[in-house]
C-alpha positions in Angstrom: -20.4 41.9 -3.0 -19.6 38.9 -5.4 -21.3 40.6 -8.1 -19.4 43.8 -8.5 -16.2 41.7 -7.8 -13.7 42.5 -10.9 -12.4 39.4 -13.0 -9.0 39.2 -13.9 -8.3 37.4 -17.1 -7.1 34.3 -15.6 -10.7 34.2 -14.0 -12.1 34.9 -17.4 -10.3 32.4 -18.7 -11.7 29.6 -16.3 -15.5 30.9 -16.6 -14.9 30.0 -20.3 -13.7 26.5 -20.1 -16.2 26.4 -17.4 -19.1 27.1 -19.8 -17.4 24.1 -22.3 -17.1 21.8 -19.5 -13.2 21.4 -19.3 -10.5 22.5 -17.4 -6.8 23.7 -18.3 -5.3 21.0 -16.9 -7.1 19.3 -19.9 -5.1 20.8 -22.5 -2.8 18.6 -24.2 0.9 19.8 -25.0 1.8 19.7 -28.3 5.9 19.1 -27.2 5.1 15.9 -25.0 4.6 12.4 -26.4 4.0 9.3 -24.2 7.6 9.3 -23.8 7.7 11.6 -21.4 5.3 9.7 -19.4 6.5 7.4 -16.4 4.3 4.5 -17.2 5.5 2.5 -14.2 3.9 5.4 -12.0 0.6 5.0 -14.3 0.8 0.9 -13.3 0.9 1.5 -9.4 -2.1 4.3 -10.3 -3.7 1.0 -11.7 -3.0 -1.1 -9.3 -4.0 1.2 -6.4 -7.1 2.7 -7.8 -8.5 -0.7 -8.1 -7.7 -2.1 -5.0 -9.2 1.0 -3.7 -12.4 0.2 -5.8 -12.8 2.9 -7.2 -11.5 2.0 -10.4 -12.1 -1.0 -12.6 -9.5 -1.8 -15.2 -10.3 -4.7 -17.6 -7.3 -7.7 -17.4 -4.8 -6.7 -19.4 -5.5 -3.5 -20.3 -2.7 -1.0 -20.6 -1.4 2.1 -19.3 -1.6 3.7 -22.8 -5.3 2.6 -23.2 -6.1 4.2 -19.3 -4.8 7.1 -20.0 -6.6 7.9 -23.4 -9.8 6.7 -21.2 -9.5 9.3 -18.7 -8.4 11.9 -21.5 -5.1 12.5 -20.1 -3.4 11.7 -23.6 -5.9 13.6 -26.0 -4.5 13.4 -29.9 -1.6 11.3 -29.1 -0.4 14.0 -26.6 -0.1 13.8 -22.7 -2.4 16.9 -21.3 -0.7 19.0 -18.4 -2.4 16.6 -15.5 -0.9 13.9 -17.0 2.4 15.3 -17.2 2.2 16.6 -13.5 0.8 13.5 -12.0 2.6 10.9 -14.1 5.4 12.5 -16.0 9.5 11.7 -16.2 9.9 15.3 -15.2 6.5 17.0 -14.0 8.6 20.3 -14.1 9.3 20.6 -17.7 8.3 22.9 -18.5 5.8 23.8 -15.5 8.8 24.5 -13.0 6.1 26.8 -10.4 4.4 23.5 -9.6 6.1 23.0 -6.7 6.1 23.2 -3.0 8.1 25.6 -1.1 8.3 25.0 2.5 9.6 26.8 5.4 10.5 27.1 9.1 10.3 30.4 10.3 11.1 32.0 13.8 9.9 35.2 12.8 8.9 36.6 8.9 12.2 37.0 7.7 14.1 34.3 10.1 14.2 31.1 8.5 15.7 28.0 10.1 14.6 25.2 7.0 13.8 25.9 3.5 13.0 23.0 1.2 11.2 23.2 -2.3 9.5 19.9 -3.1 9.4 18.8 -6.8 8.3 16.0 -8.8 5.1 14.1 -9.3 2.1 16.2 -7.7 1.1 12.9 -6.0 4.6 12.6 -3.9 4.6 15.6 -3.5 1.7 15.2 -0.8 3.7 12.8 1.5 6.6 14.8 1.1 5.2 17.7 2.2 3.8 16.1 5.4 7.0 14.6 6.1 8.4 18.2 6.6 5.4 20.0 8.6 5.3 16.9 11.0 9.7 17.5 11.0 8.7 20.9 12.6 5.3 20.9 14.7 5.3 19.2 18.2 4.1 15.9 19.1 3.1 14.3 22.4 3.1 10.0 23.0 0.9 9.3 25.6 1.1 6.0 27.3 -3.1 4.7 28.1 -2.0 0.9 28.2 -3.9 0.3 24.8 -1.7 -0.8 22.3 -1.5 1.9 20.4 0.1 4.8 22.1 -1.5 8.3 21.6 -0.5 11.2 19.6 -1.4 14.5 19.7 0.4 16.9 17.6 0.4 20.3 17.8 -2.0 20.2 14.7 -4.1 17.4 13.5 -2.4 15.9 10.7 -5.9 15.3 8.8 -6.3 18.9 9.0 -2.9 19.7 7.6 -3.1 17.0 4.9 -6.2 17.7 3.3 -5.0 21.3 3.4 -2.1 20.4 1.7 -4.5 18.8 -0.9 -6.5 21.3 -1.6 -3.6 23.3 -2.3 -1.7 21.1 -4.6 -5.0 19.8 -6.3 -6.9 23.2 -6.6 -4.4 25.4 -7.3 -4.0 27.8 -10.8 -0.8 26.5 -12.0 -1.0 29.1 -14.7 -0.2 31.3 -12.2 4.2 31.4 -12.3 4.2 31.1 -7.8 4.9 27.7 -6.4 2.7 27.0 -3.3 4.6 28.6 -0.4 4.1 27.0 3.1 5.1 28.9 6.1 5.4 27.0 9.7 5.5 29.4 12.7 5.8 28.6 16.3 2.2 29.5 16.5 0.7 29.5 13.4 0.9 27.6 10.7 0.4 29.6 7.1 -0.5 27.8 3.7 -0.7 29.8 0.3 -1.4 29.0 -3.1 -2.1 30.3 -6.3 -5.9 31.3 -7.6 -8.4 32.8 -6.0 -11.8 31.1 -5.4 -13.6 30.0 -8.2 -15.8 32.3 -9.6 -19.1 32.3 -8.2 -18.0 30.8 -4.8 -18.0 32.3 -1.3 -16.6 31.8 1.8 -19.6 32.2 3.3 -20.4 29.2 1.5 -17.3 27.3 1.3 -18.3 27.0 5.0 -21.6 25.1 4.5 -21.5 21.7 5.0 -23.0 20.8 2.0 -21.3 23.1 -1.0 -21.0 22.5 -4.8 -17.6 21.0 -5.5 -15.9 23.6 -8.3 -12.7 21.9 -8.9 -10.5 24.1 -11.1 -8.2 20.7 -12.2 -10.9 18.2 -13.4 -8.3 15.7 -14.5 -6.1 15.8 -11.3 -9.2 15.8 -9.1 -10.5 12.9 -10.5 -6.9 10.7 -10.8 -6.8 12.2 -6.5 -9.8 10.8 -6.0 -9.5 7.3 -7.6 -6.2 7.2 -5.2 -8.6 8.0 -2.1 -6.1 10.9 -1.8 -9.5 12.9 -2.2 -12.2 11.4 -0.2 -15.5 13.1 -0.9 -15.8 16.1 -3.4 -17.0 19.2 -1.6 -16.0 17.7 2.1 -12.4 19.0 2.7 -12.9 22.3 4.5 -15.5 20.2 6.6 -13.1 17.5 7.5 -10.3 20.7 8.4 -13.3 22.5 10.5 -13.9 19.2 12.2 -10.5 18.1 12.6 -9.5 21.0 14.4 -12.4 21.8 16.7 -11.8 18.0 17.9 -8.6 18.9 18.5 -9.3 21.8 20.8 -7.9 24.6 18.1 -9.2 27.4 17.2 -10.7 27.3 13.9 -8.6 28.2 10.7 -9.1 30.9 8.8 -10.0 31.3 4.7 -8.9 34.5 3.0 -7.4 35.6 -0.5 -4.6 37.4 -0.5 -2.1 38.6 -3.6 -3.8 36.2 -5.6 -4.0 33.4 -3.6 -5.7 31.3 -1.2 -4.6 31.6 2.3 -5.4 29.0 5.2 -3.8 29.9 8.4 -4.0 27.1 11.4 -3.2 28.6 15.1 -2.2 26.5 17.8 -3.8 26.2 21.0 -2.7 28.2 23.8 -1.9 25.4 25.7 0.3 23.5 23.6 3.7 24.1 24.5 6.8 21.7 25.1 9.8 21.0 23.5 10.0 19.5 20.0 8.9 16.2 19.6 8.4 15.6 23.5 7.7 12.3 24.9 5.0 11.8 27.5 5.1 8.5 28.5 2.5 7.6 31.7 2.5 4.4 33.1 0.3 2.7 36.4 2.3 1.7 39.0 1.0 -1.0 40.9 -1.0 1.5 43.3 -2.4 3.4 40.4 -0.3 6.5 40.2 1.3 7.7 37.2 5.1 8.1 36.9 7.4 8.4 33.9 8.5 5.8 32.8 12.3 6.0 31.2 11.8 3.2 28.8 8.6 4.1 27.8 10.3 7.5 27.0 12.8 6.1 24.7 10.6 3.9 22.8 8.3 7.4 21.7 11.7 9.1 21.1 12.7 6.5 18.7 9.4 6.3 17.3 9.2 10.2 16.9 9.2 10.8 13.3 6.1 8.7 12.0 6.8 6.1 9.1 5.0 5.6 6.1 3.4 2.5 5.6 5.8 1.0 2.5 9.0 2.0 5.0 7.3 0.1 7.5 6.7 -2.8 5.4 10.5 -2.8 4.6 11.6 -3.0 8.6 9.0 -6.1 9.0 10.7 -8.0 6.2 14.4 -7.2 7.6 12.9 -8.6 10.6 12.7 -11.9 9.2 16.2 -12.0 7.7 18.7 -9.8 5.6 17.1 -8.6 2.7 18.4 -7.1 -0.9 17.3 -4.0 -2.2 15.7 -5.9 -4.7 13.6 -7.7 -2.0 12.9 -4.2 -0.3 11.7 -3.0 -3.7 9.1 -5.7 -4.3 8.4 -5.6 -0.7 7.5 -1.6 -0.4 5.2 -2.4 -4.1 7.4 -0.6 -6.6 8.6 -2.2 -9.8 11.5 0.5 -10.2 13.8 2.5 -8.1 12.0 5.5 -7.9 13.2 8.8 -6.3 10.7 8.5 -3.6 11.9 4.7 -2.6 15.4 5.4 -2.8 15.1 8.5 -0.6 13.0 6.5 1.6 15.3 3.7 1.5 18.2 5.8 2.6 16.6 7.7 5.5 15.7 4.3 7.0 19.9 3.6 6.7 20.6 7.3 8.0 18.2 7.1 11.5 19.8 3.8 11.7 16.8 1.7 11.6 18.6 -0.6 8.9 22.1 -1.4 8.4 23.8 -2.5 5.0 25.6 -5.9 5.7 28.8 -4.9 3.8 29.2 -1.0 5.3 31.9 -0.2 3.2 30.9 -0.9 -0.4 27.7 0.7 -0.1 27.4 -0.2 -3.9 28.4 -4.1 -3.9 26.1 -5.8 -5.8 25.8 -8.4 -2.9 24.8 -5.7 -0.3 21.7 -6.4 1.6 19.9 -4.8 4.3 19.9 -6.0 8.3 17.3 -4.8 10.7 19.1 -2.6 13.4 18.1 -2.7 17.2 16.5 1.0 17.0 14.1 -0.8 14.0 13.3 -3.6 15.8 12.2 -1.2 19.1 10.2 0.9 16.2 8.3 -1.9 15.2 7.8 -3.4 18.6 6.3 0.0 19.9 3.3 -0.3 17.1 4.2 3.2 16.2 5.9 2.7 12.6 
């Protein structure tokens, strides 16, 4: 049973900061100064967490002053949640806090490898954006104006999962969180075992004491709605997936991690990415319809809402990527808008007015006809 489990120091280590009611990610480092902080990253934290409600921040208050508030700068240094949340580099010098992803056809057959890096907060989207690359997903015409999708998995499921991971994990631990996508199964791991004095008997319950091993990164997750009730997640996977028709996932530890394994159902099947597209003819029987098709093909890889934002304001006229900055709500070119800037170019949703000096300080951006048929289909 629980009692006669055997703690290993790392879990001995957490019972003690338990008992003094703080956390390791709490710990400032002696090597970082505010320097190493991205404080344009801490501004849209700011920004977002209020508009959120969730956080009020006085006028004129700076990002200095929020961090020392929340304790994520304690004795002029930045604590190891501020570093992996808002840091310059969030992998000096923690370079296992990272994502590795993969698409397998069989254990040792891999078709994609990616390892995700930077801020712990990107590193959420980013991770989605490659799990919903690789799983299936259906558009079904129903005449409302929204079409329907059904993926193979329910994305809540597989985001909050993804979460958890990044959020709960023991980043003492030297493994990077290693996600495996099957064609039937779907396999996440991270590092640290259950916190000490928690079950999975009652990690089930619906109502279950929230033991979050990073206080710090909990807390800035959770002013960013990225967290949306402490102690609900595995409740919002249960429910997610039972809606969907799966079979539940399942919780276990396993070399000195957490595992959660998502199955498909039998019934899905299809090709990658398939478009069903069922319209009502005039006498009320289905048929496929070929432009319907084409529209959830172009639509296939779902678009965050700042990309979106940035076809919408093409649509009203060529726009610089100055424009496209403001636009999207970032005050710098970050990694995450420039790499979201360029895959909008690359699927040929927007075109650069002057194609062959990509660099020209007068280039601006056009919308394409494959953008405009993105946003006309709702799907974005």
């Amino acid at each position: 049973g629980d009692s006669n489990r055997l703690l290993a120091p790392a879990a001995i280590a957490e019972m003690h900061m338990a008992s003094t009611g703080t956390s390791w990610d709490a710990r400032p480092l002696p090597d970082k100064t505010i320097k190493d902080i991205d404080i344009a990253r801490v501004r849209r934290y700011m920004t977002l967490a209020a508009n959120i409600g969730r956080r009020n921040f006085a006028k004129g208050t700076k990002p200095g002053e929020v961090l020392e508030k929340l304790e994520l700068i304690r004795d002029g240094h930045p604590t190891w949640a501020a570093v992996l949340l808002f840091g310059k580099h969030p992998q000096s010098p923690l370079t296992q806090a990272t994502v590795h992803c993969g698409r397998f056809r069989a254990e040792i057959d891999i078709d994609d490898d990616r390892l995700i890096e930077g801020s712990i907060i990107d590193q959420i989207d980013e991770t989605m954006d490659f799990l919903k690359k690789h799983i299936n997903v259906r558009f079904v015409i129903t005449g409302k104006p929204r079409r329907d999708q059904i993926w193979d998995y329910p994305l809540e499921a597989l985001r909050e999962a993804v979460v958890n991971a990044i959020c709960h994990r023991d980043y003492g631990d030297t493994a990077d969180i290693q996600i495996k996508v099957f064609d039937d199964h779907i396999r996440i791991w991270s590092p640290g075992l259950l916190p000490y004095g928690m079950t999975f008997e009652e990690l089930h319950k619906r109502t279950h004491a929230s033991k979050p091993r990073n206080k710090l990164i909990a807390q800035v997750f959770y002013d960013l709605e990225v967290i949306e009730r402490y102690g609900s997640g595995i409740h919002r996977i249960l429910d997610a997936c039972a809606a969907a028709g799966l079979p539940e996932p399942t919780f276990s530890e396993s070399t000195g991690g957490l595992v959660v394994t998502f199955r498909k159902a039998a019934k899905a099947s299809g090709r990658q990415h398939q478009a069903e597209a069922e319209l009502p003819t005039k006498s009320g029987d289905p048929v496929k319809a070929q432009e319907a098709q084409v529209e959830a093909q172009e639509a296939q890889v779902e678009t965050p809402k700042w990309q979106r934002s940035m076809l919408t304001a093409c649509s009203l006229g060529e726009k610089t990527g100055k424009d496209l900055l403001a636009v999207a709500g970032y005050r710098n070119r970050t990694g995450n808008f420039k790499k979201g800037l360029k895959r909008l170019v690359a699927e040929h949703f927007l075109e650069l007015t002057i194609s062959d000096k990509p660099n020209s300080r007068l280039q601006k951006y056009r919308l394409t006809a494959k953008g405009k048929a993105l946003l006309q289909s709702g799907k974005g």
